[in-house]
Each structure stands twice: as C-alpha cells, then as structure tokens.
N, C-alpha and C positions, 0 to 999 in steps of 0.2 A: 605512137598511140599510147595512151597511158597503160592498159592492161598490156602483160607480160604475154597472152598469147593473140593467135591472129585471130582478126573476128572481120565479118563482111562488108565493113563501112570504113573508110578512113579517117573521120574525125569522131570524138567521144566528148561528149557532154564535160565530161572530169577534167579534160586539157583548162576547159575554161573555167578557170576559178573563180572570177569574179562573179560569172553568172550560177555557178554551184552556190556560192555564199549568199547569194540574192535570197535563193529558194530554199536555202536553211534557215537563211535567218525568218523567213514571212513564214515557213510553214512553222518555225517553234516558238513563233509569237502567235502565232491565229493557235497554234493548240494552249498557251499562258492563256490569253485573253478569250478564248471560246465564250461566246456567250448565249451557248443553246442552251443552260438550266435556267437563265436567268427568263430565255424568251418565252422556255415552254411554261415555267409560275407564271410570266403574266400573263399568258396565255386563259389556263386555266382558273386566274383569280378573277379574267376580266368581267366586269359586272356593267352594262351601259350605265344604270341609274346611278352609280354612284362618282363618275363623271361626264352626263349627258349635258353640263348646264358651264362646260369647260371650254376654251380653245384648248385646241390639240398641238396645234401648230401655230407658227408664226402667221399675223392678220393678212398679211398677203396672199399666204395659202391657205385661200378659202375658194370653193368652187365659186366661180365666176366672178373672182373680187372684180374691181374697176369694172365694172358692165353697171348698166342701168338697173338689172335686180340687188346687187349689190350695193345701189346708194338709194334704192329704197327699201331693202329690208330692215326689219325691226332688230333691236340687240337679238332677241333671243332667236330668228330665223339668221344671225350672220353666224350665231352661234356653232348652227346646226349646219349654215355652210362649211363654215371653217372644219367642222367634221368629217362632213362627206367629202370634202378635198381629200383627207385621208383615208378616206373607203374607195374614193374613186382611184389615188395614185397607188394604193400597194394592191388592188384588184390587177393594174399593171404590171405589178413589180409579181404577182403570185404567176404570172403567164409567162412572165421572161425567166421567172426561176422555174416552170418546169421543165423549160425546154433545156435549164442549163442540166437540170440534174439528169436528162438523158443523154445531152451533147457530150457532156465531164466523160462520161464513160464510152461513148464511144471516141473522144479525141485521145483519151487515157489506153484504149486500145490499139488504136494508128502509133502512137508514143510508143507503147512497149516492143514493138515488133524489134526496135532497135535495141542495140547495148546501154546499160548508162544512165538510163530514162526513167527509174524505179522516181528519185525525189520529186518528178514533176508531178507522177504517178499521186503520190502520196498526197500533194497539195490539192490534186481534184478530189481526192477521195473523203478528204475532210470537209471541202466545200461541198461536196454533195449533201454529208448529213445535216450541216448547217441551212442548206436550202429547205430541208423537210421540215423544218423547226419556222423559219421564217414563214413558209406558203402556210402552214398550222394556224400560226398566229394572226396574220393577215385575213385569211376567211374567218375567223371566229369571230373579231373584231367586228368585220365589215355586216357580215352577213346575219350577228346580231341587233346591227345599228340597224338596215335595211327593215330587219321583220319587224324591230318596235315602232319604226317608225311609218313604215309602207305597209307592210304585209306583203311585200313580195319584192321581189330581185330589181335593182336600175342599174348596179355599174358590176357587183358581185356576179356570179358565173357558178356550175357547177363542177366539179374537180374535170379537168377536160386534158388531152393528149397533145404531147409535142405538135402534130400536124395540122391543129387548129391554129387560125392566124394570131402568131406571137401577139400583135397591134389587136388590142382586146375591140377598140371602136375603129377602124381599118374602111379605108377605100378600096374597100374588093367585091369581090360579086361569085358567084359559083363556079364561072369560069377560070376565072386570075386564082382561085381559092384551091383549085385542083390542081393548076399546074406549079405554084406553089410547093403544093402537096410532096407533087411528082417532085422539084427540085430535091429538099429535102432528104427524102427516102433516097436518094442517089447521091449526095451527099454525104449520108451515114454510110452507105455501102461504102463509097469511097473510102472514107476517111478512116472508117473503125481498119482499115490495112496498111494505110500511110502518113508515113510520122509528118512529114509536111504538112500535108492537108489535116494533118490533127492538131498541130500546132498552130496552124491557121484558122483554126477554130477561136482560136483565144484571141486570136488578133481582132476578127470579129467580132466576138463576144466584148473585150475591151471598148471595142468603138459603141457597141450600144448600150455598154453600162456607164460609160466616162460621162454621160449629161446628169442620169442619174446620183452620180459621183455626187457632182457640182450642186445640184438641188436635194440629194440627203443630207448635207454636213449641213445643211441651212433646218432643216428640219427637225435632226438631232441636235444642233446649238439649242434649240426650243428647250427641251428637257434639263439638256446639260448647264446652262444659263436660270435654268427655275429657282425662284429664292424658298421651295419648301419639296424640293423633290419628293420625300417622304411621303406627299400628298398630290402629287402631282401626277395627271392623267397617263394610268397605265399604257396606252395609245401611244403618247411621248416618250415614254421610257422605250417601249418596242422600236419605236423611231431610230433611237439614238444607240441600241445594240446593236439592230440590224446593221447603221451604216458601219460602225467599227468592225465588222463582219466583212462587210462588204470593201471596205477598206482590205483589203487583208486578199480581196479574191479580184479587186482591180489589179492589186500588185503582179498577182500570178499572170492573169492575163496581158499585161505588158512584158513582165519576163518573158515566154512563153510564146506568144507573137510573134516579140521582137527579138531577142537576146537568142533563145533556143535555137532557133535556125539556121544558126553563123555555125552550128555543130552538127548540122544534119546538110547531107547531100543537095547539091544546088539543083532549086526545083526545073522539072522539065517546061518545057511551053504548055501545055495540058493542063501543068498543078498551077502556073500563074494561070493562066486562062477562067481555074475554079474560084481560084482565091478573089478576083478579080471582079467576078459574078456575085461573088458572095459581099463582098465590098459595099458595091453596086445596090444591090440588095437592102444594106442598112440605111446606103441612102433613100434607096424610094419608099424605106417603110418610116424613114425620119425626114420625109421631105414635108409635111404640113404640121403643124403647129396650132394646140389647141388654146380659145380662150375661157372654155371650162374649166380645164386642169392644166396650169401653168407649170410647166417643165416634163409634160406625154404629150408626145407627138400624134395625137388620137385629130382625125378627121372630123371634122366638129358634127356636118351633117348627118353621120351615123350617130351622132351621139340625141339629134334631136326628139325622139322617142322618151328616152329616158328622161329628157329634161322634161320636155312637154308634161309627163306624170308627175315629176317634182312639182312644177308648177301647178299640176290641176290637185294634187292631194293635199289631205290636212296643213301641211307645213307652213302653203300658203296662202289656200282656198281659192286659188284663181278659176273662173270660165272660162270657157274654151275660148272665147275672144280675148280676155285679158290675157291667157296664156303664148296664144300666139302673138299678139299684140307685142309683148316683153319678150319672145324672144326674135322678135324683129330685131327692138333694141341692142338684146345683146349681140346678135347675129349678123346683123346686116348695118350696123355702124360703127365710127372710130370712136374709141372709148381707151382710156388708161390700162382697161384691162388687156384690149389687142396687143396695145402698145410694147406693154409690159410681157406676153407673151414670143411676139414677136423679139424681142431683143433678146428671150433666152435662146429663142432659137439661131439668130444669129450667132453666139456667143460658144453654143452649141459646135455649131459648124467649124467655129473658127478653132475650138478645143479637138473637133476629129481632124485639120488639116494638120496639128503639132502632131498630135498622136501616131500620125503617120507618114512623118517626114522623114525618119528611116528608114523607112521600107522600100528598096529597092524595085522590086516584083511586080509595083503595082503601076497603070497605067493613069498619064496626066490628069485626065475626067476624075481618078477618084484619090489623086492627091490632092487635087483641088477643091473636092467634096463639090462637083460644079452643080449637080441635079439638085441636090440638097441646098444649095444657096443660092437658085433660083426663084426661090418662092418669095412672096413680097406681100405685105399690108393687103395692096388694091388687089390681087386674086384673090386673097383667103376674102376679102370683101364680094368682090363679083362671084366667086364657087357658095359662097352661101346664101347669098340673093336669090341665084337661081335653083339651089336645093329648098330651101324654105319655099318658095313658090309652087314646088309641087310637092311639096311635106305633106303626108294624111298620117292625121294623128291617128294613134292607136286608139283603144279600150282603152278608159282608166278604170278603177275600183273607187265605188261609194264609199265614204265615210262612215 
C-alpha cells in the first residue's frame, strides 16, 4: 500500500497514478479556467430587450423547429422560438444541477469514509459552487423572458428540491412520484457511508449529462463561432461557459465512475444490485424523446399545457381551434422535427452503450441500454394521438 502505516482497506487511490493524474490535472484546470465571474456579470447585466430580436442559438435549436408551427411562423415568432428553446433546455439543465449540488456532497461523503479520497473530494466541491452560478443564471435568463413575454411561468419552475422529478416534463403521476421519492432518500442514506455507491454516483450522473455533453458543444459553438461576440447575445455567451464548465465535471464523472473503483473494494451483490437500479433508472427517465426540445428527453404529452398557452397567447394569437388544431400537427405527425429528434436520441443511446462498456458491475439490459432503445418514431406517434385526444386545455390569460 502506498502509505507507510496500516489502514483498513487494501488498495489506495495513490497506487494508481494514472488516475491520480486525471484528477489533478481536470481539477487544476476547472479552477484556471472557472468561469463563475464571468456567468454571474452575465447574469446580472442580463437585459431581455437588448437582445429579444436575436437568435440565441443555432436555427435548429428552436423550440419545435421541423414541425408545422415552425414552417409557418413568421421571422420574428422563429425568433422568439429559437429563445424559448433556451428557456426551455437550461430550465432542464437548472433541475439536473440541483440535484447534482446535493448528490456531490453526499457521494463526496461515501468517498471520504475511505484513505486517499480527499482529490476526488476537492473536484466535487468546486463543481458544486459552479452549479449555483449556472442554476443563477439560467432562471434569471429564463424567467425574465417568460414574464415579458407571458406574464406567467410555461417551462421555468420555482427554486424546487432534489426529490422533485429530476425530468422537469416526466411521464409520472403521484404514485411512480412517491416511490421515486422513496428510492432516492434511500439512496442518499446509502451512499453518503459507501465509497462505491458514492462513486457510483458519478457513473450515473456521467450517463445523464453525456447527451447534454453532445448537444451543449453545439450550442456553445453558437457564441464561440459569432463574428461580433462583443455584441452578441448574453444567453450565448452563458451557453458556451456553462458548457466549458461542464466539460470539466463530465471528466470527473468518468474518472470517478470508472477509474475510481479499480481502488476501492470489490462491490458486494447488494452495491451492484443498487448501481444497477440506478442504471436502469437513467434509462426510463431517458427512454422518450422530445419534439419540442430537441436533445431533453421530456415526454412530450406533459408538455402539452404549456404549449397549448404559447399557442393561445400574444406570441401567436391562435383560438382554441387553431391551437389544437397545430398541435395535432406537431404532435400526431412525421415531420423533420420528429425525425431530427428521434436520431438524437438514437445517437444518445448509442453514446451511453460506450460509456459503459467498462463497467463490469453491470448487468446485459443496461449495457445494452436495451429499455432506452426501445422506443421508436411509431410510439412517440401513437402515445400522442392518444394523449392529445383526451388533452383539456388549461386557463389561458387575456391579452
């Protein structure tokens, strides 16, 4: 063992140099390159009106691009999609970071129990503070777009707890909501005492940030590609720190997952059993594929409320027949936008079978990501025909 006295575990993090060196080098470049001052000025500078009349993003990330509202909006409603694609995706990303900023700390507590374990230690504790900067920014952004534009909430949220369904538009109900719940809380018990299951954490968390991965570098290329940055929408510039952030807290999670564990005690049938569940888990919450927001696995039918209000409000003044009318369209036929959704999710899939072709622990169904690559074009066609069918629109608000 590397330290000179005895201690209660027979392998130490320190034997493995290679993976010590991973976690030096990603933690003393995430603290070079930090870019929580940069996130929390734009934050604070953010003004809607002085880039409401902007894309944000690249034209394909627009909410509902390729659908029939999308090839009959006017410029200045694609405009305004192309925005809310980014109110609607980091309203996502503000629910999966808060669950990480309590996960960090309890997987960071399972980790220390052991020798050795302080630099993993270190790399969550810095991604923590970085998350509170990001969710900062992402609701000011969003939830100022929402009130100029609505006067009230469609994809934003109020600050909400780890225990709420990560999947902000989720196929759940009260029941699957609870036991959820229950997982969870037994989850953190577990794990905040063992270094496995804390380290398994990350492996998880890797698998549900790796698609994000893949669809922020496309987002940030936005910004970082702009020929007048100087002037170019603060929204993008947050775009494109986040993901270099995030860059930085993928790494760890692949360490950490994978690497970490070759130096920690071989798990029991119990600790694969959870790991296993939790696996499982990222599939059924990444098993549908939305064509509102292309690259969030949001269940489209929960989403229909929300849109139904976009539709019936100023933006594009439809009645209640026009409204549902268009989102037949978008909803219940093939259109470029399915298309195009549909193949992230493939693509998806195929990125969490690499990711964890390593992993020994885990059983064939979730090397294979098999639940998760079950879903296909013709369901998400037939699961919305028959939710639109018995859809009752909410209340909207007068103009």
């Amino acid at each position: 063992m590397h330290t000179g006295l005895a201690q209660h575990q027979d392998k130490s993090l320190l034997d493995d140099e290679t993976t010590c060196r991973k976690l030096q080098l990603n933690l003393r470049r995430n603290v070079e390159q930090d870019h929580t001052a940069l996130i929390d000025d734009a934050a604070a500078r953010f003004n809607y009106a002085d880039c409401r009349d902007q894309y944000w993003n690249p034209e394909n990330f627009s909410l509902l691009w390729g659908t029939a509202l999308w090839d009959q909006a006017s410029p200045a409603q694609r405009v305004i999609l192309n925005q809310l694609y980014w109110v609607a995706y980091y309203a996502q990303i503000v629910s999966a970071e808060i669950a990480t900023i309590f996960l960090n700390q309890v997987a960071a507590a399972g980790l220390y129990t052991l020798e050795d374990l302080r630099l993993v230690c270190d790399n969550l504790d810095l991604e923590t503070k970085q998350e509170r900067a990001h969710i900062n920014a992402f609701k000011k952004v969003g939830e100022d777009v929402e009130h100029t534009l609505f006067g009230e909430r469609l994809f934003t949220y109020p600050m909400r707890s780890l225990y709420e369904h990560t999947i902000v538009f989720a196929d759940s109900d009260t029941l699957r909501s609870l036991w959820r719940r229950l997982q969870i809380q037994a989850f953190t018990h577990l794990a905040s005492s063992n270094a496995f299951l804390g380290s398994q954490y990350l492996l998880v968390r890797g698998l549900r940030t790796l698609n994000g991965k893949l669809v922020q570098h496309q987002l940030g290329t936005y910004w970082q590609k702009h020929p007048d940055r100087e002037h170019a929408p603060l929204p993008s510039a947050i775009s494109y720190w986040h993901f270099m952030d995030e860059s930085f807290h993928f790494n760890t999670s692949r360490v950490v997952g994978i690497d970490v564990p070759r130096s920690l005690p071989a798990p029991t049938a119990f600790e694969r059993w959870v790991v296993n569940r939790g696996v499982a888990g990222c599939q059924r919450d990444h098993y549908h594929f939305s064509v509102s927001v292309n690259g969030i696995f949001w269940y489209d039918p929960a989403l229909f409320p929300a849109i139904y209000k976009l539709l019936r409000s100023p933006v594009f003044g439809m009645d209640h027949g026009g409204a549902l009318e268009m989102m037949a369209a978008c909803y219940t036929r093939e259109s470029d936008g399915l298309s195009a959704s549909a193949k992230t999710h493939r693509t998806a899939a195929g990125s969490y079978r690499h990711f964890v072709e390593p992993v020994t622990h885990l059983d064939r169904h979730n090397l294979e990501m098999a639940h998760m690559r079950a879903n296909s074009e013709a369901q998400w066609l037939q699961r919305n025909r028959r939710a639109l069918a018995r859809f009752q629109p909410p209340a909207t608000r007068t103009a």
